[in-house]
C-alpha positions as CSV (number, residue, x, y, z in Angstrom):
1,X,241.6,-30.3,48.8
2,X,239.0,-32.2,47.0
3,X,236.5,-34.7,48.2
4,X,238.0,-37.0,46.5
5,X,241.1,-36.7,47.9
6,X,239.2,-36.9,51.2
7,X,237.6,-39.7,50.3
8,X,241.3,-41.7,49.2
9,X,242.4,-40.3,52.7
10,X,239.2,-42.6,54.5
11,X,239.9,-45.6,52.5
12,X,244.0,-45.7,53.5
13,X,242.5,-45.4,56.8
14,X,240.0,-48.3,56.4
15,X,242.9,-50.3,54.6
16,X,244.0,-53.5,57.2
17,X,247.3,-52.7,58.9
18,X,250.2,-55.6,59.1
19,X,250.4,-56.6,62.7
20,X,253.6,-59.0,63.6
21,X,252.5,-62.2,64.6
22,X,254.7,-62.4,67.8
23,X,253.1,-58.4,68.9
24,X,249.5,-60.4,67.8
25,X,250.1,-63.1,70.1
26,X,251.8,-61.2,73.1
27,X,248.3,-58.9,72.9
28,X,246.3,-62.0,72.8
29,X,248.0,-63.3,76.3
30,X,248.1,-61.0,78.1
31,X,244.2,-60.4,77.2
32,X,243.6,-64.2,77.7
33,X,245.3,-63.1,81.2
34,X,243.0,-60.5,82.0
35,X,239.9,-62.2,80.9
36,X,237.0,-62.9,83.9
37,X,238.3,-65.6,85.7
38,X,234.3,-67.3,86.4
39,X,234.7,-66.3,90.4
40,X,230.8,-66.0,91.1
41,X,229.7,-62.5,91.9
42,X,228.4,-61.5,95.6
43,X,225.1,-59.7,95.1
44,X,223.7,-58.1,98.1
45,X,219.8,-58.7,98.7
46,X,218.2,-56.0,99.4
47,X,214.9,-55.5,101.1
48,X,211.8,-55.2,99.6
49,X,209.9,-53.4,102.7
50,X,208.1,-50.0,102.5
51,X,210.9,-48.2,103.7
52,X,213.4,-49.6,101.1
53,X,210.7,-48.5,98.0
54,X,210.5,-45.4,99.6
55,X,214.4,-45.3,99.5
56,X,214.4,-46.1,96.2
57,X,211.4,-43.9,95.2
58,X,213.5,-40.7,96.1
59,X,217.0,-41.7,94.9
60,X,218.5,-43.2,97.3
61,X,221.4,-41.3,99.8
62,X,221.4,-38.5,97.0
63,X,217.7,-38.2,96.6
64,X,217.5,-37.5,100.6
65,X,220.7,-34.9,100.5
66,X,219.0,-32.8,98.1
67,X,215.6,-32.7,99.9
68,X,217.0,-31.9,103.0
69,X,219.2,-29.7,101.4
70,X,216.0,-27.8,99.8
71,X,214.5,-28.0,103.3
72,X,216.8,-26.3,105.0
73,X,217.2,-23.6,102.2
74,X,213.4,-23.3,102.0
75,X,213.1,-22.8,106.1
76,X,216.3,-20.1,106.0
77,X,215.1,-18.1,103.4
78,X,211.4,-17.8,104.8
79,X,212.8,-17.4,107.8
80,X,215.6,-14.6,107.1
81,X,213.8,-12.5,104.7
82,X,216.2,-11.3,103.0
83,X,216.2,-7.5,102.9
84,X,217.6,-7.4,99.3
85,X,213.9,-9.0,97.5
86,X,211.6,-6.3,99.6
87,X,214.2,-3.5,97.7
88,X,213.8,-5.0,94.4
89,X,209.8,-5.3,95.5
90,X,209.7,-1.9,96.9
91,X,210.7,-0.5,93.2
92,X,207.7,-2.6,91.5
93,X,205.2,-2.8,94.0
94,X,204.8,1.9,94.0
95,X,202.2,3.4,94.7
96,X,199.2,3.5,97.3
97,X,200.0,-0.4,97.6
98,X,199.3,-1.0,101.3
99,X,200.2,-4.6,102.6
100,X,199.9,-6.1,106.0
101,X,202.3,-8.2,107.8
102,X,201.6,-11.2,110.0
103,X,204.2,-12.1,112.5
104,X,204.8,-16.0,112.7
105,X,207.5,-15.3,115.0
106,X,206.5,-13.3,117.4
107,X,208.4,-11.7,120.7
108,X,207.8,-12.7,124.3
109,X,206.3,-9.1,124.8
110,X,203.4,-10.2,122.7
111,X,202.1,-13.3,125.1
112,X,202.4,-10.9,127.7
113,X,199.4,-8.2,126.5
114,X,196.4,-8.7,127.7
115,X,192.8,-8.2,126.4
């Protein structure tokens, strides 16, 4: 194939196509039909308080499912340390590395020392 047989192929394809005048008018109807009948459209105000530019600042219902999704992550995975990242830390972190823990949590027991 050559390009200009490509280019005979685009201009058949620009070429007007004979459309019956009865299927022309039929179309026409039922577009006239479907056409916006002038009904006014109902707009809902909304407010303009701080709490609705704060809504709209994050997004709306899906801005505040993803932050408390992230919230919720963000507390479970501080929370649950997951034994799998201090293995993969273990294997980096060799040597005389010594690192101290601080309990945020900490058991009943330790209220219960005194001194």
């Amino acid at each position: 194939m050559q390009d200009s047989d490509l280019d005979d192929l685009f201009g058949a394809a620009r070429a007007p196509v004979a459309v019956p005048s009865a299927l022309m008018a039929r179309v026409l109807a039922d577009a006239d039909a479907m056409q916006f009948s002038g009904r006014p459209v109902v707009r809902v105000s909304r407010g303009t308080g701080l709490w609705a530019g704060f809504w709209a600042a994050i997004g709306g219902v899906a801005g505040v499912a993803g932050l408390s999704t992230a919230a919720v992550a963000g507390v479970w995975i501080g929370f649950a340390q997951p034994t799998a990242l201090t293995a993969v830390t273990d294997a980096f972190l060799t040597g005389d590395l010594v690192t101290d823990t601080f309990d945020v949590f900490p058991d009943f027991d330790a209220f219960l020392v005194e001194g």
